[in-house]
C-alpha positions as CSV (number, residue, x, y, z in Angstrom):
1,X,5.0,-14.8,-11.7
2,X,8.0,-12.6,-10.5
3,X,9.2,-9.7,-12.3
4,X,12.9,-9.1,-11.1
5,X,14.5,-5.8,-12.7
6,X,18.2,-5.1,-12.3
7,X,19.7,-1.7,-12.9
8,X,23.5,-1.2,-13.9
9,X,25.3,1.6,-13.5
10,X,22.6,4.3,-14.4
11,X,22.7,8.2,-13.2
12,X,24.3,7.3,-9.4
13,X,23.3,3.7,-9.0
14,X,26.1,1.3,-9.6
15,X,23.5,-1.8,-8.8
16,X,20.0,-1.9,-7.6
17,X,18.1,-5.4,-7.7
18,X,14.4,-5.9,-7.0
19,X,11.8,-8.7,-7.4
20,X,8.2,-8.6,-7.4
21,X,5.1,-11.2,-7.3
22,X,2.8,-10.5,-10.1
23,X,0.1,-12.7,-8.6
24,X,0.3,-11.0,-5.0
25,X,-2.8,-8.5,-4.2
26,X,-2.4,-5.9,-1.8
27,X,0.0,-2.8,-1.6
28,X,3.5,-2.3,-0.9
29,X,5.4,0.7,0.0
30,X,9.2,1.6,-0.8
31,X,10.6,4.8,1.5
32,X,13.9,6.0,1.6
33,X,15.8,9.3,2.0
34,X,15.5,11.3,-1.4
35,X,18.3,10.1,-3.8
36,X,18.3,6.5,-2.8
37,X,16.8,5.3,-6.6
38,X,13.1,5.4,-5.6
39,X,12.3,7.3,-9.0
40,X,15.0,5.7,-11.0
41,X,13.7,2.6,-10.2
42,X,10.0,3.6,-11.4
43,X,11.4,4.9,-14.4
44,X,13.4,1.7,-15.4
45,X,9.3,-0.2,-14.8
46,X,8.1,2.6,-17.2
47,X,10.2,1.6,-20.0
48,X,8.3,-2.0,-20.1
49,X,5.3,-0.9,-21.6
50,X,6.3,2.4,-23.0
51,X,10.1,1.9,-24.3
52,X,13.4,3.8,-22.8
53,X,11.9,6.4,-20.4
54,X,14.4,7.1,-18.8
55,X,15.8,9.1,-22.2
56,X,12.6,11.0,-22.0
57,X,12.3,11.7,-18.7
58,X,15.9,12.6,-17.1
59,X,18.9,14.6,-18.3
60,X,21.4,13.8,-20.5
61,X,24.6,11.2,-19.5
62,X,22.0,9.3,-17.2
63,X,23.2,6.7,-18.8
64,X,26.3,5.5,-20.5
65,X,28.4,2.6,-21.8
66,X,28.3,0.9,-19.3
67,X,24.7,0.9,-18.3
68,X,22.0,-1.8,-18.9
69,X,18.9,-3.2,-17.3
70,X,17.5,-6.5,-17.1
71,X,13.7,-7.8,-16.6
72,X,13.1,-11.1,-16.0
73,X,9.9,-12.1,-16.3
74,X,9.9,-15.6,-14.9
75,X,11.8,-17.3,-16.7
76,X,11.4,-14.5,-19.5
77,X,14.5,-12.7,-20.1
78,X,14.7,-9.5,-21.5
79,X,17.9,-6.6,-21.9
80,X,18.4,-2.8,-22.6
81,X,21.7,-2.3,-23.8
82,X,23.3,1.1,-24.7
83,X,23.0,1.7,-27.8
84,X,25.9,3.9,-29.2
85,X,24.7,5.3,-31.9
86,X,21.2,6.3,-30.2
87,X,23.2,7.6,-27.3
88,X,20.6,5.6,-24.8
89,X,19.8,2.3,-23.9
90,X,17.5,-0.4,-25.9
91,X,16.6,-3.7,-26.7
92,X,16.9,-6.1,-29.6
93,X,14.3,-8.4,-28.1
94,X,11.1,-6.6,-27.3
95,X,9.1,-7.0,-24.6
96,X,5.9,-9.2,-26.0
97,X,2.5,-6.9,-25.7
98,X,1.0,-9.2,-23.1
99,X,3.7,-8.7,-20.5
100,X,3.7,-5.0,-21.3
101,X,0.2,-4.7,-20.7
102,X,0.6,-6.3,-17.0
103,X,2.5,-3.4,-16.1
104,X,1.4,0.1,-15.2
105,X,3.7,2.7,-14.0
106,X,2.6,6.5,-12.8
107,X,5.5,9.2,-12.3
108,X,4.9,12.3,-10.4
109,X,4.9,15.9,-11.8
110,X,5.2,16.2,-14.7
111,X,5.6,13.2,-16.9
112,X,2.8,10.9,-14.6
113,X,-0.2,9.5,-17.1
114,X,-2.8,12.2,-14.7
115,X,-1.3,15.2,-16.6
116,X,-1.5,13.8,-19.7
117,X,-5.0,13.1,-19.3
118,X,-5.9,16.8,-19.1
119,X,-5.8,17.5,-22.9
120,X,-8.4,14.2,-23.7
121,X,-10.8,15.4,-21.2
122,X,-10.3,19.1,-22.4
123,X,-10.2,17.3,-26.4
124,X,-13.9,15.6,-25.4
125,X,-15.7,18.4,-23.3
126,X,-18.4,18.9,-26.0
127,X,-18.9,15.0,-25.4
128,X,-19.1,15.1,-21.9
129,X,-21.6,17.7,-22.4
130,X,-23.7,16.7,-24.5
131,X,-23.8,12.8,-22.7
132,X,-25.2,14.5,-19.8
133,X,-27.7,16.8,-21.7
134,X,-29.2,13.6,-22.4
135,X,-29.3,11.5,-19.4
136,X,-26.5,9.7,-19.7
137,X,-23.6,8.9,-17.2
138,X,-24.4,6.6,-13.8
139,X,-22.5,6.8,-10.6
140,X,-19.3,4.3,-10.3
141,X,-20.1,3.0,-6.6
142,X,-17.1,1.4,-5.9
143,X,-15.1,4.4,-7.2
144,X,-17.5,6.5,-5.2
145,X,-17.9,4.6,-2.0
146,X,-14.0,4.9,-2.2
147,X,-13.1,8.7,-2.4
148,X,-16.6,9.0,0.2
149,X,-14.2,6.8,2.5
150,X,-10.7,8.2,2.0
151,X,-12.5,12.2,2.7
152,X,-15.3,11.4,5.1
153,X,-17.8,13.1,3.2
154,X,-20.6,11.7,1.0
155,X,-20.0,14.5,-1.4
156,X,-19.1,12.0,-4.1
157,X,-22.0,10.1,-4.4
158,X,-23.2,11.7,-6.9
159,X,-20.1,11.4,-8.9
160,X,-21.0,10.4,-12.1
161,X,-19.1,7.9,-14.9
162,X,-19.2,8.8,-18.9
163,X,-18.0,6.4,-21.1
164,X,-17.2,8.0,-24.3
165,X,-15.0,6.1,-26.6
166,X,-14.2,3.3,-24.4
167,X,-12.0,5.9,-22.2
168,X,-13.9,6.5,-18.8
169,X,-14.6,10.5,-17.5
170,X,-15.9,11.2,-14.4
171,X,-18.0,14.5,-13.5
172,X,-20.9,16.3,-11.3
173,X,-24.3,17.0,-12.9
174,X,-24.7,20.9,-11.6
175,X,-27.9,23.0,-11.8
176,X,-28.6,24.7,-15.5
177,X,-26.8,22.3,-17.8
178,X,-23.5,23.1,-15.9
179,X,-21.1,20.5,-14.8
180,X,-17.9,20.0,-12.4
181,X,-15.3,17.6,-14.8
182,X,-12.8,15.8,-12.9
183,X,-9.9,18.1,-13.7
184,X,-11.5,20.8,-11.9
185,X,-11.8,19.1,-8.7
186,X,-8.9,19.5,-6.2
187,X,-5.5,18.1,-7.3
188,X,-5.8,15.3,-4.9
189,X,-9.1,14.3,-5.3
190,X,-8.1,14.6,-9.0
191,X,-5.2,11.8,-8.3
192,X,-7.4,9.5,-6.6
193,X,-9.9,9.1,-9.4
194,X,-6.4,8.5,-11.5
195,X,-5.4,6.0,-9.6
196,X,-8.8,4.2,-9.2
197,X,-8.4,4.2,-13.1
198,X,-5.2,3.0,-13.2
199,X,-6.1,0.4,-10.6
200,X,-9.3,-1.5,-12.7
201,X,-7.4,-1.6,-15.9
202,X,-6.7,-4.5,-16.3
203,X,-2.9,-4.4,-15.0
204,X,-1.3,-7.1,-12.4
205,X,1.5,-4.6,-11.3
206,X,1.0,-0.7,-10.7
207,X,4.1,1.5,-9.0
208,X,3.2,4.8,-8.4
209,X,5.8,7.2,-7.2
210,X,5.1,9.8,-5.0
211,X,2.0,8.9,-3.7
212,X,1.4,11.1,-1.2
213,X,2.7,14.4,-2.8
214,X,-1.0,15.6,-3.1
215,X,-3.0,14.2,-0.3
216,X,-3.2,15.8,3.1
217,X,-2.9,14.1,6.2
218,X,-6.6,13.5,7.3
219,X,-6.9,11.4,3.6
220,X,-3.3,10.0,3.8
221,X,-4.5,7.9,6.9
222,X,-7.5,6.2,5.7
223,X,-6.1,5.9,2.1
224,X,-3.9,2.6,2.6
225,X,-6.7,0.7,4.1
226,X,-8.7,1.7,1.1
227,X,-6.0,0.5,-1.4
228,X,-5.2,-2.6,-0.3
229,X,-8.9,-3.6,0.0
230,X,-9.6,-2.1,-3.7
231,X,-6.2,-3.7,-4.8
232,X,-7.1,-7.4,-3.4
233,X,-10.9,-7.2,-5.2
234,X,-9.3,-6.2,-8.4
235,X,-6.4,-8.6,-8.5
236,X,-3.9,-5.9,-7.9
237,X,-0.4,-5.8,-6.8
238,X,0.3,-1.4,-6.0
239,X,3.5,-0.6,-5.0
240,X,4.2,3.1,-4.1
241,X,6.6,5.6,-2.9
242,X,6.0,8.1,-0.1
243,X,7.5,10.3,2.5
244,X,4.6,10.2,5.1
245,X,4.7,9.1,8.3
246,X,0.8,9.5,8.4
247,X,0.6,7.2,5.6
248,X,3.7,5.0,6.8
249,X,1.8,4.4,9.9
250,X,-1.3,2.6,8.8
251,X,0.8,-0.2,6.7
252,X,0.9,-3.7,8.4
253,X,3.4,-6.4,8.6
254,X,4.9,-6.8,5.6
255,X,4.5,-3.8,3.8
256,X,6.4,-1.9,3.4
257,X,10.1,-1.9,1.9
258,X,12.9,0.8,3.4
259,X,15.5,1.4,-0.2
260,X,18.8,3.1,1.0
261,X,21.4,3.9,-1.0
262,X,25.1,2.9,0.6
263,X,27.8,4.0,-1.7
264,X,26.3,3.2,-4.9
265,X,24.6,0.1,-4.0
266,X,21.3,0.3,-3.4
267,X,19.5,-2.4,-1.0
268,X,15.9,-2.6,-0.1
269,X,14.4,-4.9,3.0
270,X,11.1,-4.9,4.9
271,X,11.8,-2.5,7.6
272,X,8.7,-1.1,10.4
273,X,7.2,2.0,10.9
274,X,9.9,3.5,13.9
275,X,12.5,1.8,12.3
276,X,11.8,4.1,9.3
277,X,10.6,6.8,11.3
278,X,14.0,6.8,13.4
279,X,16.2,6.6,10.5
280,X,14.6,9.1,8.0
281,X,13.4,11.5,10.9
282,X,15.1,11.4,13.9
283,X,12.4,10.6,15.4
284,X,12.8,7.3,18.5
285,X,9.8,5.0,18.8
286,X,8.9,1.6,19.6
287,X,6.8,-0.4,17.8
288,X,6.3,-3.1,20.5
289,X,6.2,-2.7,24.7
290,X,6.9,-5.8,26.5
291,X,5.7,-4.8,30.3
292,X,7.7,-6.7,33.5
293,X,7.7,-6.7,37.1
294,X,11.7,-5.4,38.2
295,X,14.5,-4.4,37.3
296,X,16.0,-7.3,37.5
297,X,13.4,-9.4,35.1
298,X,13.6,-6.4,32.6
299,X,17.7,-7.3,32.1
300,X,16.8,-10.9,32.2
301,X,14.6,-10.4,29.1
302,X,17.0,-8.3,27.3
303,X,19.4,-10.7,27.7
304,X,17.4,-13.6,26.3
305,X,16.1,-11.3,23.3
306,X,19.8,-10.7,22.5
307,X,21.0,-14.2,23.2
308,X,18.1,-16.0,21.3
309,X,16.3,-13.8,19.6
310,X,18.6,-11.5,17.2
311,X,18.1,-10.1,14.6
312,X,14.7,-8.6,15.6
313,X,12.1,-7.2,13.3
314,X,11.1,-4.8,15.6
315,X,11.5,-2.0,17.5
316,X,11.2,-2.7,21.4
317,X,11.3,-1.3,24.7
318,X,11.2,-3.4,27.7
319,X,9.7,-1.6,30.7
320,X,9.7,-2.6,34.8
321,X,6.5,-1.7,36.3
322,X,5.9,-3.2,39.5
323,X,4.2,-5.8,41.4
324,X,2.7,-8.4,39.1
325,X,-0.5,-7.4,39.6
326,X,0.1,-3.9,38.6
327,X,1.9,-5.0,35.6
328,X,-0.8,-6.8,34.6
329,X,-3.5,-3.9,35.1
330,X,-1.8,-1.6,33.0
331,X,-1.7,-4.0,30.5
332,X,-5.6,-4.1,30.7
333,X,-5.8,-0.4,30.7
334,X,-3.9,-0.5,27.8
335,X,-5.6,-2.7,25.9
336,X,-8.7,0.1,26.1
337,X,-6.6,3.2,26.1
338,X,-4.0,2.1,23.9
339,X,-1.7,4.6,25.3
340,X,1.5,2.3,24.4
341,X,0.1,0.9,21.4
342,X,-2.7,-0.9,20.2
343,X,-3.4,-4.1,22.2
344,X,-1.0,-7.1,19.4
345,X,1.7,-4.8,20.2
346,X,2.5,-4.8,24.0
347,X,2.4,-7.8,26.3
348,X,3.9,-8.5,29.9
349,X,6.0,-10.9,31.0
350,X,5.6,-12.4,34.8
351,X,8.2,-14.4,36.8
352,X,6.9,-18.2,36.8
353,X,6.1,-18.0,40.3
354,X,3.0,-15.8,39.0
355,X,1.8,-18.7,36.6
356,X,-1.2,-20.0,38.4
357,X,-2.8,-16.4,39.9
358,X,-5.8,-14.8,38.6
359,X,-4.0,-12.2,37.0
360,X,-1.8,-14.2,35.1
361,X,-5.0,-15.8,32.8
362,X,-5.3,-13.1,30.7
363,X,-4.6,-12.4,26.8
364,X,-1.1,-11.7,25.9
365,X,0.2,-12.4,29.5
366,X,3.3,-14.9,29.6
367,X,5.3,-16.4,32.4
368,X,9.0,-17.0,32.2
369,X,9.8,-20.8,32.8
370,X,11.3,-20.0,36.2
371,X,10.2,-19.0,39.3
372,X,12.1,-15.6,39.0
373,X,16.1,-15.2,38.4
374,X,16.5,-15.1,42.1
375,X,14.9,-18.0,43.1
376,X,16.3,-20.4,40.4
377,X,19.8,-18.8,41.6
378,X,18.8,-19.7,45.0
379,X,18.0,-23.1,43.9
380,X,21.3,-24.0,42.5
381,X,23.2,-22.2,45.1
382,X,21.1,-24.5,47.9
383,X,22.1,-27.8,45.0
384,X,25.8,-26.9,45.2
385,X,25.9,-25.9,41.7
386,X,28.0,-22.4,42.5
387,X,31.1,-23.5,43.5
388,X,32.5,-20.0,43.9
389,X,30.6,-19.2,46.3
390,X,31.7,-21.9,48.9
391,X,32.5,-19.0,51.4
392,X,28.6,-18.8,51.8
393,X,27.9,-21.8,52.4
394,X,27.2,-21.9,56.2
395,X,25.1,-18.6,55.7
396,X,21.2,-18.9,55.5
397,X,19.3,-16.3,52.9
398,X,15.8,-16.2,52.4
399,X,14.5,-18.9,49.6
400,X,13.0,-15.5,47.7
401,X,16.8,-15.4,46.2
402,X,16.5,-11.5,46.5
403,X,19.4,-11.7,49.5
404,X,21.5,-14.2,47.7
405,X,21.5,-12.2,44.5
406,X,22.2,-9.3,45.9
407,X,25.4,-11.1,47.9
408,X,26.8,-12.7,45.0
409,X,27.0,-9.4,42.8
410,X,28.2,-7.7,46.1
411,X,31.5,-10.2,46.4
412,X,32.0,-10.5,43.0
413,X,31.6,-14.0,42.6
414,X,28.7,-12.9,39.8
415,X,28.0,-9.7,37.3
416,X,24.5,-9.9,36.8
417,X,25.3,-10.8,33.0
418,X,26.7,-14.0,34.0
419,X,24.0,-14.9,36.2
420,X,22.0,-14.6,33.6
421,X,24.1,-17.0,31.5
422,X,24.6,-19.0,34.4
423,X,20.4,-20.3,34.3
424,X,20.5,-20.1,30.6
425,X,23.0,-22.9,30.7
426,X,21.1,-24.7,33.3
427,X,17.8,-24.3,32.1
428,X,18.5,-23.9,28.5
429,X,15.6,-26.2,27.1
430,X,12.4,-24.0,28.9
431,X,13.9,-20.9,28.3
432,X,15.1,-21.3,24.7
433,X,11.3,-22.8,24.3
434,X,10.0,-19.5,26.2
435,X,12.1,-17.2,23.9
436,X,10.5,-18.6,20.7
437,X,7.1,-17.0,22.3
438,X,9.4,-13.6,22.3
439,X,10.9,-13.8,19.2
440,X,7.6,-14.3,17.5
441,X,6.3,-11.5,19.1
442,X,9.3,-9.1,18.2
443,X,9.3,-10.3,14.6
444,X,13.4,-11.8,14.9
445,X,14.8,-15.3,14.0
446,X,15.9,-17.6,16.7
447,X,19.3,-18.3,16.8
């Protein structure tokens, strides 16, 4: 099922639209510069299961006449309206109890569920102590094995679970009837157990907001390959806000959303990890390498990217090594050392001439469907197919092409732009075929 929420004209957001699959398992991230809607958005999802939170939870004239926001469950449809006389927005159809109880919703400091939980776990400390005075309480292993993963420790094995009232607490069993309770654990081992309870529920959909904001980096990295494994045994769709590039790093195709805020419109697309990184930090990366032999290949290849390629998914660099050979060594080297990337993301690209050598037969290793550019100009120039450059005609250039090129750019009878277009129209069934290989490499649609 998808949930699709609209938000009209609250606080700064003139429009903001977004769709989620209830059914999908797995995680995905939203990042965006601060005041794009991230928050907004997760307080609109709040108010499904607990009513209008954004009048609790944000200042006054957040919203106004004008404002409303829609949820459309399916084919479900359901409308917050202002209400003048309440001064905020609400609903003369509720939201039916079993669609409520899909969703589940955690804010940051201070309204999130975790900081409401401290009063029922300081409300049933006699409980918890007298469950353990008499044996009970087991360890959670999933729970366990998970924070034991995210910290690289094994100092939550012995983490224990009380169920007291149908309401879970989690604690250490110390020497001399003493005992560590959840809430005194650090506040981001403290969120993790919160979320793992969040998580096994029962809900299809959980957005948590701010993620990150108590985690440090070491825990940060290993935490999205936890979640999404936890997420896809459970039957849960996370989506979650964050900030770090530590944690925006480990998220794979797909996952991850980039919200930005243009005017008052707010858009959200899948986006990768240097195109996020480059637009919220500055920072320039690449998230693929694509490794050649010359100069001259290396503008051939940007040329049929941007001709056949565009729009791309990713971010690319296109890099002139050397000899084939050599290109194809570092590509081995790499595939150990993983000094450009890890081994899906960089491959090299040989002239056709290179197609039947050794060092062509390895993984991620393609041949263009021409000799080279030089030789395929040489080709039609030896066919009669440059017309323009008649006043060569009686000269003899070596069948490399290299010479020939070289001439034609000299006199002007060629920019090296339209040679390239020249053998695109000439040879425009192999090498639209041979960009497909490209663009799915670079994540783009071909044109």
């Amino acid at each position: 099922m998808q949930l699709r929420v609209t938000l009209t004209k609250i606080q700064h957001i003139a429009n903001l639209q977004w769709s989620v699959d209830l059914d999908r398992r797995g995680i995905t991230a939203i990042v965006g510069r601060n005041g794009c809607g991230k928050t907004t958005l997760a307080k609109a999802l709040l108010t499904i299961p607990l009513g209008d939170t954004l009048a609790s939870t944000s200042s006054e004239g957040i919203v106004g006449p004008d404002s409303w926001i829609r949820y459309e469950f399916g084919e479900q449809v359901f409308e917050l309206r202002f209400d003048t006389d309440l001064e905020t927005l609400s609903s003369r159809k509720p939201i039916p109890r079993h669609l409520k109880a899909m969703v589940g919703v955690e804010l940051p400091v201070p309204h999130g569920d975790r900081f409401k939980a401290f009063q029922a776990i300081v409300e049933h400390d006699h409980d918890l102590r007298t469950a353990l005075a008499i044996g009970r309480g087991a360890p959670r292993q999933e729970l366990n094995d998970f924070l034991n993963r995210v910290y690289r420790t094994d100092r939550f094995t012995d983490l224990l679970e009380v169920r007291i009232r149908h309401r879970s607490f989690y604690c250490f069993r110390r020497p001399q009837e003493r005992y560590l309770r959840e809430d005194h654990l650090s506040s981001g081992e403290y969120f993790l157990i919160s979320v793992y309870r969040r998580i096994v529920s029962g809900v299809k959909f959980l957005f948590i907001d701010e993620i990150d904001i108590s985690l440090d980096a070491d825990a940060q990295a290993r935490l999205t390959g936890e979640l999404r494994s936890l997420c896809e045994r459970q039957g849960v769709h996370l989506v979650f806000t964050t900030h770090s590039l530590a944690l925006m790093s480990t998220l794979e195709l797909g996952e991850m959303l980039y919200m930005e805020r243009e005017a008052s419109e707010v858009t959200l697309r899948q986006a990768s990890y240097n195109y996020v990184r480059t637009l919220m930090f500055g920072f320039r990366g690449w998230d693929k390498h694509i490794l050649t032999e010359d100069e001259v290949l290396e503008d051939f290849l940007r040329y049929l990217i941007e001709r056949y390629c565009t729009p791309t998914f990713y971010q690319y660099q296109v890099i002139h090594i050397g000899g084939a050979v050599q290109v194809a060594s570092l590509l081995d080297r790499n595939s150990r050392e993983h000094f450009f990337g890890p081994e899906k993301d960089v491959i090299c690209v040989l002239d056709g001439d290179q197609a039947k050598q050794p060092h062509a037969g390895g993984r991620n290793i393609l041949c263009i469907p021409l000799d080279s550019v030089e030789k395929a100009l040489y080709a039609a120039f030896m066919a009669g197919a440059i017309p323009a450059a008649y006043c060569l005609n009686r000269r003899k250039f070596h069948p490399n092409g290299k010479e020939l090129f070289n001439e034609l750019l000299r006199i002007g009878v060629f920019k090296r732009r339209q040679v390239f277009e020249f053998l695109c129209s000439r040879h425009e069934k192999g090498l639209s075929s041979f960009a497909m290989q490209l663009s799915e490499f670079l994540g783009g649609k071909l044109s």
